[in-house]
C-alpha positions in Angstrom: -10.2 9.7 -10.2 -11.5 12.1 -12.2 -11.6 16.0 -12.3 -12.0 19.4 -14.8 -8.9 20.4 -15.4 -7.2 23.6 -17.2 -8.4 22.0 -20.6 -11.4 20.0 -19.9 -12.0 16.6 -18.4 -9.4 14.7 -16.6 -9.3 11.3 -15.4 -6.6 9.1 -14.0 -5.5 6.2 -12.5 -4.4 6.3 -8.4 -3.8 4.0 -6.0 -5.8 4.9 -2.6 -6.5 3.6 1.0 -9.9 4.7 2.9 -8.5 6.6 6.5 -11.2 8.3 8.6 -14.2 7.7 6.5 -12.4 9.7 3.7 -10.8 8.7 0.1 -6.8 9.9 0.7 -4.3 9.2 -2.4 -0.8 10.9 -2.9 0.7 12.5 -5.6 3.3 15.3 -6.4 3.5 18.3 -5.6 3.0 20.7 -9.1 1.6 17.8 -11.0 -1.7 17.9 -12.9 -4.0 16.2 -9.8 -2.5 18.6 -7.3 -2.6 21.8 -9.1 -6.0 20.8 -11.1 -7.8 18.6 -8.0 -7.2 21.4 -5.7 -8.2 24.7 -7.8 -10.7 25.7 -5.0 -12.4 24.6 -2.0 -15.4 23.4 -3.8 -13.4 21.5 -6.6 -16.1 18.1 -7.1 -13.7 14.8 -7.9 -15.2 12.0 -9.2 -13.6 8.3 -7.4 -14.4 5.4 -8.9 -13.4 1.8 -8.3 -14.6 -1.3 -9.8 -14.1 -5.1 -10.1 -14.6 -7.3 -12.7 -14.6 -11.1 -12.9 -14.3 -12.5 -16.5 -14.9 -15.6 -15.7 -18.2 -15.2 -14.2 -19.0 -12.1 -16.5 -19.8 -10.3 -13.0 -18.7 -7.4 -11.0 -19.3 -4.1 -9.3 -18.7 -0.2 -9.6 -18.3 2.3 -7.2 -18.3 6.4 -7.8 -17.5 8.6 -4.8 -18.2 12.5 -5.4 -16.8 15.3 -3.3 -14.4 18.1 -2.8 -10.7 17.5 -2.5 -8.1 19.1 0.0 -5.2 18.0 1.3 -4.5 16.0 4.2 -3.3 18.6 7.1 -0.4 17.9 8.3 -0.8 16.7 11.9 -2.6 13.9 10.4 0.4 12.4 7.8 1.4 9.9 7.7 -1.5 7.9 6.4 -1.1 4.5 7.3 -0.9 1.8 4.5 -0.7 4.4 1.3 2.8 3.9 -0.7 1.9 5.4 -4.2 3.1 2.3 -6.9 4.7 5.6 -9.4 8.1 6.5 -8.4 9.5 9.9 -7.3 8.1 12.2 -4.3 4.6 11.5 -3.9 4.3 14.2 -0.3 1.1 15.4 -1.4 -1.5 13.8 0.3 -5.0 14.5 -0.9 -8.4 13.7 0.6 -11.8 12.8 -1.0 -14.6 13.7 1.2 -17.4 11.5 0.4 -21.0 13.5 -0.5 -22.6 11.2 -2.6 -22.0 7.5 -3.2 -24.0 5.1 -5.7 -23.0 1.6 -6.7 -24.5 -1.2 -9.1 -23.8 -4.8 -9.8 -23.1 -6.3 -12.7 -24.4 -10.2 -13.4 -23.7 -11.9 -16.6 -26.4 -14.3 -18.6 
């Protein structure tokens, strides 16, 4: 995911499930994609997710754009979301999807 941060661009690595239509990761409270992510209501993150298959010199990207908040509370937990980083990851935080675009990649 990526987002503008205190000192420019930031971009970084999350794991993520897809629960109502929407993008949700967690993360910790007072760390860089909760205090940077969430600056205001009209923060744009960038979510991208790709695969690549050597072999076949072949895959696929896709970027999801929208605002982030956090997930309210009478909707936690989120099913099937256990962040791979250790420590408390409580902050659950939700991409709203606005504008989606994809491409393939094919080899020779």
């Amino acid at each position: 995911m990526a987002f503008t941060g205190s000192t420019g661009p930031v971009v970084l690595p999350v794991n993520y499930t897809i629960h109502r239509g929407n993008v949700v990761f967690r993360t910790r409270l007072g760390g860089s994609i909760g205090e940077g992510a969430l600056e205001s209501a009209t923060t744009m993150i960038g979510f991208e997710v790709d695969h690549i298959d050597e072999a076949r010199r072949e895959g696929w990207s896709v970027l999801i754009q929208g605002p982030a908040c956090p997930v309210a509370p009478d909707e936690l937990p989120v099913p099937g979301l256990e962040p791979w980083p250790g420590g408390d990851r409580g902050l659950y935080i939700r991409i709203v999807p606005r504008h989606i675009t994809g491409r393939r990649i094919h080899g020779f």
